[in-house]
KEDRENNU-903996 format. One record per residue (C-alpha): residue in three letters; x, y, z. Coordinates in Angstrom, 3 decimals, always signed. Layout:
! KEDRENNU-903996
+-----+----------+----------+----------+
|  aa |       xx |       yy |       zz |
+-----+----------+----------+----------+
| ALA |        X |        Y |        Z |
...
+-----+----------+----------+----------+
This chain:
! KEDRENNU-903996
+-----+----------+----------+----------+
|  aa |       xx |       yy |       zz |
+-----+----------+----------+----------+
| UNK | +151.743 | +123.038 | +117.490 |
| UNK | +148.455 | +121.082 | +117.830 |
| UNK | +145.838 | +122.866 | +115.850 |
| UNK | +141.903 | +123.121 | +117.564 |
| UNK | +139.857 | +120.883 | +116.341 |
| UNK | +136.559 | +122.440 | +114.514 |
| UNK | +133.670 | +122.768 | +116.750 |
| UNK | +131.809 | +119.670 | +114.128 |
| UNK | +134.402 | +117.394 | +114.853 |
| UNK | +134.729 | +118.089 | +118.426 |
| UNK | +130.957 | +117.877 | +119.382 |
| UNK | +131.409 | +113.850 | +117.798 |
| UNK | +134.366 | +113.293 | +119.616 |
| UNK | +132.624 | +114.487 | +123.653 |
| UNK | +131.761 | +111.824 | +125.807 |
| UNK | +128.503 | +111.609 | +127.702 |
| UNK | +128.331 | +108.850 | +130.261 |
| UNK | +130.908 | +107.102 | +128.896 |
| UNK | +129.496 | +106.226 | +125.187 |
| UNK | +131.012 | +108.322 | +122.134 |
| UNK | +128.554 | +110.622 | +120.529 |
| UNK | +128.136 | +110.750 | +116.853 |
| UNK | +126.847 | +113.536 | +115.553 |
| UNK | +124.685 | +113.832 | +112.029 |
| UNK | +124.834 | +109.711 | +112.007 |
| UNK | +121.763 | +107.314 | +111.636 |
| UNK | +119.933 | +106.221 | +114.305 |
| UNK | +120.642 | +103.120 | +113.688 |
| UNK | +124.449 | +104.009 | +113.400 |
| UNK | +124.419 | +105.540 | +117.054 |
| UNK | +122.708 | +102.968 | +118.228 |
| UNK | +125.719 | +100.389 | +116.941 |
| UNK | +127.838 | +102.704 | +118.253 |
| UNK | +126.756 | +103.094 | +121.807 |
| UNK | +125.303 | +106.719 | +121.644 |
| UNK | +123.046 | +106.927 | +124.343 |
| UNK | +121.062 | +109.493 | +123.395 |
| UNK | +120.115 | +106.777 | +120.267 |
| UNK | +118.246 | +104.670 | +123.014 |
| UNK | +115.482 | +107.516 | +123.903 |
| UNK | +115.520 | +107.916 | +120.390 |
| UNK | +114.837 | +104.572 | +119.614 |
| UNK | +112.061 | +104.223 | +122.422 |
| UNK | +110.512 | +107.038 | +121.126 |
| UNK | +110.040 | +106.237 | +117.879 |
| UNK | +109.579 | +102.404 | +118.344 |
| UNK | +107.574 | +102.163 | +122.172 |
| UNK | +103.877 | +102.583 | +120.434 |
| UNK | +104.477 |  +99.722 | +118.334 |
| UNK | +106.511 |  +97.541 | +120.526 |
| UNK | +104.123 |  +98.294 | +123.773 |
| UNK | +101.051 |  +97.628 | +121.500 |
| UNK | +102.622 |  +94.375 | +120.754 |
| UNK | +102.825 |  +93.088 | +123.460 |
| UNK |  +99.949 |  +93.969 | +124.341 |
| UNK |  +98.749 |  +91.761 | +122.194 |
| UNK | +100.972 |  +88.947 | +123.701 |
| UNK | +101.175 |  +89.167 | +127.642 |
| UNK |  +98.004 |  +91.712 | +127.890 |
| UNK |  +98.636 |  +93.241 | +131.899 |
| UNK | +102.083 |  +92.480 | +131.599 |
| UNK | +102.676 |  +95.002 | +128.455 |
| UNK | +104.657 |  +97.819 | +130.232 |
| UNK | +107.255 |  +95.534 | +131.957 |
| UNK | +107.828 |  +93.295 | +128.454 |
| UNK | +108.467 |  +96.499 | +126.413 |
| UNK | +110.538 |  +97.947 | +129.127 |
| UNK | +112.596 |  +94.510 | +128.979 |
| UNK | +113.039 |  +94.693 | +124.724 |
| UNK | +114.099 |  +98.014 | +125.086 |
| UNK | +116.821 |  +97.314 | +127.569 |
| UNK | +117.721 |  +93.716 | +125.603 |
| UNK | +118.212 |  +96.047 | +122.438 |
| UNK | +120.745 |  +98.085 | +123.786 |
| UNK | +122.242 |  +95.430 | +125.696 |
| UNK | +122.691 |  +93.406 | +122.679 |
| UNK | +123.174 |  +96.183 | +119.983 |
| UNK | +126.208 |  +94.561 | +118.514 |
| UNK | +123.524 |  +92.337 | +117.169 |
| UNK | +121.787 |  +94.339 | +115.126 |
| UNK | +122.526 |  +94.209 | +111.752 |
| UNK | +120.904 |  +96.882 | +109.472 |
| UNK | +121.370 |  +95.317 | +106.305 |
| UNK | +119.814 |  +92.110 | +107.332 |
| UNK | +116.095 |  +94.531 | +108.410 |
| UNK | +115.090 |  +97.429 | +110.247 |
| UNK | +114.973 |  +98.368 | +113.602 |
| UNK | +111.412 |  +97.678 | +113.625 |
| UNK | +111.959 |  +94.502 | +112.551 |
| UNK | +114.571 |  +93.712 | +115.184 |
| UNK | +112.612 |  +94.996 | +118.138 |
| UNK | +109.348 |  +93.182 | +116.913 |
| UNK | +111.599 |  +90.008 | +117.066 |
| UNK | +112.737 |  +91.075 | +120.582 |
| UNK | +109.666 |  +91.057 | +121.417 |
| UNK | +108.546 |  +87.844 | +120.339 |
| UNK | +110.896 |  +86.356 | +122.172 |
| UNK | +110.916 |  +88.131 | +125.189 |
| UNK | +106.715 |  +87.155 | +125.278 |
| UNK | +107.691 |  +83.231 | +124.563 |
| UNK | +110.511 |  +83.754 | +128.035 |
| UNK | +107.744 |  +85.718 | +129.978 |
| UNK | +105.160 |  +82.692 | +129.084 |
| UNK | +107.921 |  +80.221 | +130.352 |
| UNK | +108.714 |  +81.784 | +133.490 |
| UNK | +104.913 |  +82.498 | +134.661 |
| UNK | +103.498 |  +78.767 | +133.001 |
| UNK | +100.685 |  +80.287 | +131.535 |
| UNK |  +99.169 |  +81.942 | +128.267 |
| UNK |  +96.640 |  +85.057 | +127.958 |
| UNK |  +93.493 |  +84.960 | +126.704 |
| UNK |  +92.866 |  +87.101 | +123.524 |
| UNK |  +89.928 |  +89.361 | +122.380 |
| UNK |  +87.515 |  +87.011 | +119.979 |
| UNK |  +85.716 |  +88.678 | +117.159 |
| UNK |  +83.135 |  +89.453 | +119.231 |
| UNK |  +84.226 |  +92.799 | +121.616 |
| UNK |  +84.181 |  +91.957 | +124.816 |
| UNK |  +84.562 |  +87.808 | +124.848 |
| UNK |  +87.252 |  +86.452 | +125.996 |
| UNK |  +88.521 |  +82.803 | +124.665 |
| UNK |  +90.735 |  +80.458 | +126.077 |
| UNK |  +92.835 |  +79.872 | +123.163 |
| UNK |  +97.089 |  +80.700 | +122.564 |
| UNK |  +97.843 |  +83.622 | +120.384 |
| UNK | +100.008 |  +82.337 | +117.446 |
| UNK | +103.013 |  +84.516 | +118.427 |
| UNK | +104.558 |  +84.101 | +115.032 |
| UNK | +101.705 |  +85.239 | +113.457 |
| UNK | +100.664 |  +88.513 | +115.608 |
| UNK | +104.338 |  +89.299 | +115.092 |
| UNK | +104.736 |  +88.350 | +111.025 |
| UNK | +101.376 |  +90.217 | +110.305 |
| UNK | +102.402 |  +93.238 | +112.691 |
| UNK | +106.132 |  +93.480 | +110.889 |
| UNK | +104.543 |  +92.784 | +107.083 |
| UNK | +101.917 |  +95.581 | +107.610 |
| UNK | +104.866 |  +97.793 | +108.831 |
| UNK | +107.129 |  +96.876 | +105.868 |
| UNK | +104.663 |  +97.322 | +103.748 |
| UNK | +103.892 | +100.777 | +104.509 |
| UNK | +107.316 | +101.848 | +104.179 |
| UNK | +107.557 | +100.565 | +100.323 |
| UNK | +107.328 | +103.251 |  +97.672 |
| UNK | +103.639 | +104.013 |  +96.993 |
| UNK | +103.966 | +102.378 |  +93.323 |
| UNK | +105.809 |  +99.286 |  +94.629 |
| UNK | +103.162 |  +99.369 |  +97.711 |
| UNK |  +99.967 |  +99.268 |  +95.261 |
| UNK | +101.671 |  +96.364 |  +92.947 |
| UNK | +102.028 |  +94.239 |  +95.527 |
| UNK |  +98.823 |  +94.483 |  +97.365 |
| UNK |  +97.011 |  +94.094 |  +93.853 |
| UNK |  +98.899 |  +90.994 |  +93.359 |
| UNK |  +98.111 |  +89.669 |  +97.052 |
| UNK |  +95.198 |  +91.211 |  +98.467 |
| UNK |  +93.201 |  +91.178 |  +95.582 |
| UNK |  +95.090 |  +88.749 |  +93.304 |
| UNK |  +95.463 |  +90.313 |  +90.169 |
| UNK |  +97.990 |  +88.551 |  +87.716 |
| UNK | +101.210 |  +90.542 |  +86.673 |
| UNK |  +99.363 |  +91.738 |  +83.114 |
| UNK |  +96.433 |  +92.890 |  +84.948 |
| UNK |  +98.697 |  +95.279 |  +87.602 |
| UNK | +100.042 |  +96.425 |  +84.367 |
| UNK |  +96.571 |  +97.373 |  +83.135 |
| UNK |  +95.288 |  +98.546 |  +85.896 |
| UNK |  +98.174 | +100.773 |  +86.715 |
| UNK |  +99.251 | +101.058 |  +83.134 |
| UNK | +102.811 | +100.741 |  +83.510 |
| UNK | +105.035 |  +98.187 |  +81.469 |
| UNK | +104.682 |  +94.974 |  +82.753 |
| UNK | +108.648 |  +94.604 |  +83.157 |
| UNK | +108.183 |  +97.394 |  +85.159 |
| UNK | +105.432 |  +95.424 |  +87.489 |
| UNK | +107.663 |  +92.517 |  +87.721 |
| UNK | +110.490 |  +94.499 |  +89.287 |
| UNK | +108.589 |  +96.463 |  +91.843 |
| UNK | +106.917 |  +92.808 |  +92.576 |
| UNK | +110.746 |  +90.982 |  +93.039 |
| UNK | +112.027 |  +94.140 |  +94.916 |
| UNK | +108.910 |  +94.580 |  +96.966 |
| UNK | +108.700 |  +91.285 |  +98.366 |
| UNK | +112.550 |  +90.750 |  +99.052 |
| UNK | +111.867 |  +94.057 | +101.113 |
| UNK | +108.744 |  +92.408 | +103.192 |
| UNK | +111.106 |  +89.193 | +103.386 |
| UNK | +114.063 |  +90.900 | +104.626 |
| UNK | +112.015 |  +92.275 | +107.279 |
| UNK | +110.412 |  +89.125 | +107.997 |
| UNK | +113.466 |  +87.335 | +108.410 |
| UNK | +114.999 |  +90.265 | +110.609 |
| UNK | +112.208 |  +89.684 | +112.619 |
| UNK | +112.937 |  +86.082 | +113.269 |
| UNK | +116.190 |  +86.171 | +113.807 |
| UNK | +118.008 |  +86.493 | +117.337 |
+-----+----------+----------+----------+
């Protein structure tokens, strides 16, 4: 006799549209595994940053670029690996490279904002670096608030490893760590963001 499987268990194992859903997983995890309830999720939480990116990069053609990431990420979700960087990561590096295809296809470059609002020049946005700065300010953000403060004190205002530990007065072992784990985090994410 087969015995009913518990109402849990059987809400993972329904199929909408063809893609198992996994209930109480990641996002990240449904995402791998096809849930396609993930992919709204996913938009949601990612479309301000991705559409304000490329903004940045294509200007006009904004809307139709972040459309195109979002549908290249769950086309090619196999790909993303979260131990190798976020999701935010990932879809900034989507990005990139869907704004270095759309600049191929149409042969031309935007202008970008100067310093001055309202003037326009005639020079390339660095792609790498709208992207790097856009994915280290995001990474950075999502460090522990101690590990956050020693490394913008060591970068921003470029205190030596003695003087965090003054300033914050914690043990300067202590500094060093949340230094090496702090930037491995910010280079993970980097290098996510790269990758494709």
């Amino acid at each position: 006799m087969h015995e009913r499987p518990q109402p849990l268990i059987a809400a993972a194992l329904t199929v909408f549209e063809g893609y198992p859903r996994t209930v109480g997983a990641t996002l990240e995890d449904r995402l791998l595994a096809g849930d396609d309830t993930a992919l709204r999720e996913l938009f949601n939480e990612f479309s301000p940053m991705v559409l304000g990116l490329a903004r940045r990069l294509v200007g006009a053609e904004a809307e139709d670029l972040a459309q195109q990431v979002f549908l290249d990420a769950w086309r090619s979700r196999h790909r993303f690996d979260p131990g190798r960087g976020s999701l935010g990561a990932w879809l900034t590096g989507i990005t990139r490279f869907k704004a270095i295809d759309h600049w191929r296809a149409t042969g031309r470059r935007p202008s970008i904002p100067s310093a001055e609002a309202g003037v326009y020049e005639a020079t390339e946005p660095d792609v790498d670096q709208v992207v790097d700065q856009l994915v280290l300010t995001r990474a950075l953000e999502q460090l522990p608030p101690v590990r956050r403060e020693v490394v913008e004190l060591g970068f921003y205002h470029d205190l030596t490893h003695p003087e965090i530990a003054e300033k914050l007065r914690i043990p300067l072992g202590t500094v060093k760590s949340h230094m090496r784990r702090g930037l491995e985090s910010l280079n993970r994410e980097l290098g996510a963001s790269r990758e494709r």
